[in-house]
C-alpha positions in Angstrom: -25.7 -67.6 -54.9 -28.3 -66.2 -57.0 -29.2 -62.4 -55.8 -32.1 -60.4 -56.8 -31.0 -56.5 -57.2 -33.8 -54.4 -57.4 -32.5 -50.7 -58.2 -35.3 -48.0 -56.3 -37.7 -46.2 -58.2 -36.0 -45.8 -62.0 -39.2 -46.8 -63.9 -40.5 -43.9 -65.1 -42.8 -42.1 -65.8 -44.4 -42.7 -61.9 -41.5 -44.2 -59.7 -38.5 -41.6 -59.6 -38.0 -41.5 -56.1 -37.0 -38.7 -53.5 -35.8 -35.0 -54.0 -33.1 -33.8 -52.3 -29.5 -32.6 -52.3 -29.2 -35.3 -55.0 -31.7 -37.1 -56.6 -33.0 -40.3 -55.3 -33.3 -42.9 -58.5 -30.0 -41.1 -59.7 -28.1 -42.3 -56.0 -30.2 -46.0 -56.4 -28.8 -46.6 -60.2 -25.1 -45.5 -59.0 -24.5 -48.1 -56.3 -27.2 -50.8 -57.7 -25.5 -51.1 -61.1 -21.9 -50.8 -59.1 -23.0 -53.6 -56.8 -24.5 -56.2 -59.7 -21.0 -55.5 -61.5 -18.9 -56.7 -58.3 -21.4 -59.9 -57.6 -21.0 -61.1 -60.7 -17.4 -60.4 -60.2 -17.0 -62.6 -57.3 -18.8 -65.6 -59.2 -22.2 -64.9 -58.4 -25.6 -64.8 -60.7 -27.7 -61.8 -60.5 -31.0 -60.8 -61.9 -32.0 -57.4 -62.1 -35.3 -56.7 -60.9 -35.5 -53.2 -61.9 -38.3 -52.4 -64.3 -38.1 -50.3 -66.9 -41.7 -48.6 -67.4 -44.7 -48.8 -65.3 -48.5 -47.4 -65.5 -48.3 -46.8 -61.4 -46.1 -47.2 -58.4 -47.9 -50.0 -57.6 -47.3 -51.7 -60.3 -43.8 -50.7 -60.7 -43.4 -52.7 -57.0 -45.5 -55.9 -58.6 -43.0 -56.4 -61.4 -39.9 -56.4 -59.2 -41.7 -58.7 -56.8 -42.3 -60.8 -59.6 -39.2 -60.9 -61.4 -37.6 -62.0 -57.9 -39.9 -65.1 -57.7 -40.1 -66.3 -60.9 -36.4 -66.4 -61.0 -36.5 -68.0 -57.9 -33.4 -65.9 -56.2 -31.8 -67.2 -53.0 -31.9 -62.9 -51.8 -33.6 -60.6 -52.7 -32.3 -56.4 -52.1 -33.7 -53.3 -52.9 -31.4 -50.5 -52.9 -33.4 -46.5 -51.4 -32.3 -43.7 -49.8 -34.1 -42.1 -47.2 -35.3 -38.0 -47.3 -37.1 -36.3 -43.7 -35.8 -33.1 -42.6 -32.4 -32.6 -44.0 -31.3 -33.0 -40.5 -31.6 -36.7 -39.7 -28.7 -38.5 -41.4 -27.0 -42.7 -41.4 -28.4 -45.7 -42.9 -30.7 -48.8 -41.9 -31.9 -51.4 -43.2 -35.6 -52.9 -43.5 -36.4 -56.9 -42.9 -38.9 -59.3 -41.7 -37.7 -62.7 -41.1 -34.6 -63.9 -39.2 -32.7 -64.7 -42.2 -33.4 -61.8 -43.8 -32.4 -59.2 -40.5 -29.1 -61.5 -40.3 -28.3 -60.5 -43.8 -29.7 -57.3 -42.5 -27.5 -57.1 -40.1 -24.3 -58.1 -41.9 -24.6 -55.0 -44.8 -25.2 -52.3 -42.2 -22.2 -53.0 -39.8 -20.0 -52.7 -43.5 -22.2 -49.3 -44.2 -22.0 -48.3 -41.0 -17.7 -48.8 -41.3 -17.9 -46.2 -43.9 -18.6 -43.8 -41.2 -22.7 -43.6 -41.7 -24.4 -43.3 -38.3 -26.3 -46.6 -37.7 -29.9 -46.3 -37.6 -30.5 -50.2 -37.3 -32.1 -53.0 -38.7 -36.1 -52.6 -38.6 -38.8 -54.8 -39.5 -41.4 -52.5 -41.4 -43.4 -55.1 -43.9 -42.6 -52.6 -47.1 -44.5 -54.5 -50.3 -41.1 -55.7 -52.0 -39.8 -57.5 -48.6 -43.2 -58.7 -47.5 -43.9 -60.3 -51.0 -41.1 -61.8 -52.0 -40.6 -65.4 -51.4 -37.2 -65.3 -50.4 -35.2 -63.7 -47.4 -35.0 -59.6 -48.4 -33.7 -56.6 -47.6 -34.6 -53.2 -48.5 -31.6 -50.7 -47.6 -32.1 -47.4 -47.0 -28.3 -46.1 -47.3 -28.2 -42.9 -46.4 -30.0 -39.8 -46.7 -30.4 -38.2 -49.6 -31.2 -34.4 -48.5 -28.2 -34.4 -45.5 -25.3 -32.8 -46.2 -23.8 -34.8 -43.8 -24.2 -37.9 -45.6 -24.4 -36.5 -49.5 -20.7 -35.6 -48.2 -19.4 -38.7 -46.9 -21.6 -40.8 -49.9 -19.7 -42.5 -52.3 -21.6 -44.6 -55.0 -18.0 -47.2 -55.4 -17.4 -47.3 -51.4 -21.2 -47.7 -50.7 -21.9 -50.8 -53.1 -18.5 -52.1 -51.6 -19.8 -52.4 -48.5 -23.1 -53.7 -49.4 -21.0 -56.7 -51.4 -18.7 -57.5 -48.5 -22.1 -57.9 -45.9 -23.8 -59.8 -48.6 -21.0 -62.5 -49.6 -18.9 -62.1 -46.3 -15.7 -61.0 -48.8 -14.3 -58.0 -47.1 -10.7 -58.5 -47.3 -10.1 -56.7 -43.8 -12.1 -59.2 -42.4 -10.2 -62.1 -43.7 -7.1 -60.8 -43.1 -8.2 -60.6 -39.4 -9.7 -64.5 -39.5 -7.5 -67.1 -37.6 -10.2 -69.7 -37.2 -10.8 -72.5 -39.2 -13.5 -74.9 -39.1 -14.8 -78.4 -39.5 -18.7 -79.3 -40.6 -19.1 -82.6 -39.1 -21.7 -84.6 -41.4 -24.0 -87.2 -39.2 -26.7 -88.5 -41.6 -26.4 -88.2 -45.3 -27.7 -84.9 -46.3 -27.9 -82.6 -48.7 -26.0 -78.9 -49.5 -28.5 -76.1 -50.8 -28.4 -72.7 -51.9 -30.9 -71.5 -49.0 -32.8 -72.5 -46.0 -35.6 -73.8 -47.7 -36.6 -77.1 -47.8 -35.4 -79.4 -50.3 -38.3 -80.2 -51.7 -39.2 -76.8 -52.9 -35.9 -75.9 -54.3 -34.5 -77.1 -58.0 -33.0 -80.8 -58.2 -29.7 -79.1 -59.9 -29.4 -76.7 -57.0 -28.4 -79.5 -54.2 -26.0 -81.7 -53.7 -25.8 -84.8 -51.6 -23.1 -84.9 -49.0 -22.2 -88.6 -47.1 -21.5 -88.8 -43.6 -17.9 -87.9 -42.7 -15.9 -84.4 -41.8 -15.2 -81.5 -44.3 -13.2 -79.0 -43.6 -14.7 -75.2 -44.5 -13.3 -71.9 -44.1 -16.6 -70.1 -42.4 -19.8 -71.1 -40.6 -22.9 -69.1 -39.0 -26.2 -70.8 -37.7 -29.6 -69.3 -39.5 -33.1 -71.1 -39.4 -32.0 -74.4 -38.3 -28.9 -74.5 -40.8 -25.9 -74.0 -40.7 -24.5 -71.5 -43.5 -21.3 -73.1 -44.7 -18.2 -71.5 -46.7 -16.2 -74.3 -48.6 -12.3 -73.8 -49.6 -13.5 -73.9 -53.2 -16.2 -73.6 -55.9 -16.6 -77.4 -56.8 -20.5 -78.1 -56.0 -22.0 -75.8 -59.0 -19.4 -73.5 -59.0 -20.6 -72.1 -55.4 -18.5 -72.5 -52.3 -21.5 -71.3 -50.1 -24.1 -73.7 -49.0 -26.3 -74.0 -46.3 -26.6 -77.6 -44.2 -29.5 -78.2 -42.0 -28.1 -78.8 -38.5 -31.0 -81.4 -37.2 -27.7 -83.6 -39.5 -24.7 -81.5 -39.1 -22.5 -79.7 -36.3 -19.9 -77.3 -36.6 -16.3 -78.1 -34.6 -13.9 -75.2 -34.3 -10.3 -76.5 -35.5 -7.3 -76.5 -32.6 
């Protein structure tokens, strides 16, 4: 997959983010440049969307927008931390559509493991998540001036987690998989990188799949597909594709 990472504030000299027990573009570069070093780890593309100077907030929030969409990135994630009243302390996570607040949904429950108090997924249409044309999440990790969570925060742990709810890679939760899964193909089809149509997504990003059964390690339903994990990388070196189900169905293995 191809994820947009776009580290809060960090474009000076008008975007620098919240004051608190730490500082808030000093948290957002920790875990943001952690977390593009362990996608591309696991074999995925990332492009930064972090500028790097800006004549306003405003326009600091129109180049990451930007940079998202005309690299044409299958998820888009902006990476904040909350300040209120030094009280209020855990993480949530900000999304709009229904593929965004299922990959919403996926990174808290991994922040929230951490031992974060989980503050849910909400649906506030903040600029970089409303204008992006892809699903996106804007995570709000923890709270920068709690000393509950500035104790508990970890920059390694924290982009961990938000790796293992993006690309479902969490080696407890494999260890605990039994299942195993077949994706019965019914009309010749095609595999794609999102739930977009076909049409509006790059020739070299599909690939056509004949009717038959495949075996594949993991499956969820989202927007009328179905997300599929594949055993390897052999369809452009990606072993996650999405498959609309109006030509697929899912079979759990005996």
């Amino acid at each position: 997959m191809k994820f947009g990472i776009d580290i809060g504030h960090n474009c000076s000299p008008h975007d620098t983010g919240a004051t608190g027990i730490q500082q808030e573009d000093a948290l957002t570069k920790a875990v943001g440049t952690k977390l593009i070093q362990k996608l591309k780890a696991a074999g995925h593309t990332v492009i930064d969307c972090t500028p790097t100077s800006a004549s306003s907030v405003n326009d600091s929030l129109r180049q990451r927008v930007n940079k998202a969409n005309a690299n044409n990135v299958n998820v888009f994630v902006s990476i904040h931390f909350n300040k209120f009243n030094t009280i209020a302390n855990g993480a949530e996570i900000f999304a709009i559509s229904n593929a965004s607040k299922g990959i919403a949904q996926s990174v808290l429950k991994e922040i929230v493991k951490l031992g974060f108090n989980d503050r849910k997924v909400k649906s506030t249409g903040f600029f970089v998540i409303k204008n992006t044309q892809m699903p996106a999440i804007l995570i709000e990790c923890c709270f920068c001036d709690s000393k509950t969570d500035m104790t508990r925060f970890d920059a390694e742990k924290m982009a961990e987690a938000i790796k293992d709810g993006l690309i479902g890679e969490s080696k407890e939760d494999e260890a605990k998989s039994d299942k195993s899964y077949i994706l019965q193909i019914t009309t010749k089809t095609v595999l794609k990188p999102s739930t977009e149509q076909a049409s509006e997504i790059p020739k070299e990003s599909l690939f056509d799949i004949e009717p038959g059964s495949y075996p594949i390690l993991d499956a969820h339903f989202e927007e009328n597909h179905y997300w599929v994990k594949w055993p390897d990388k052999s369809k452009g070196n990606r072993n996650e594709h999405f498959v609309f189900a109006g030509h697929a169905k899912i079979v759990e293995k005996d």
